[in-house]
N, C-alpha and C positions, 0 to 999 in steps of 0.2 A: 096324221102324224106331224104334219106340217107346223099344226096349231102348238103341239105339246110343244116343240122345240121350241115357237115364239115366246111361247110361255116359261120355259126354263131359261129363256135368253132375259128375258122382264126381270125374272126372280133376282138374275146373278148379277145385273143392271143395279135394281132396289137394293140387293144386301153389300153391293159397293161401294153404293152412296150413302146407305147408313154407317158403315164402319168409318168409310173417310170424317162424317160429323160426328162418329163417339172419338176417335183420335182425337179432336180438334176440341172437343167436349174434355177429353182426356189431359190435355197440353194445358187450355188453361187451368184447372185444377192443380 
């Protein structure tokens, strides 16, 4: 079970740091 949480903690990590560079994506547009 340990693993599964690292691994939702990874996901929620990558889908932060993509949203923060589509805003930024977003802004200069």
């Amino acid at each position: 079970m340990k693993i599964a949480l690292i691994t939702v903690r990874l996901l929620e990590e990558a889908n932060k740091q993509r949203n923060e560079s589509l805003e930024r994506i977003f802004v200069r547009s």
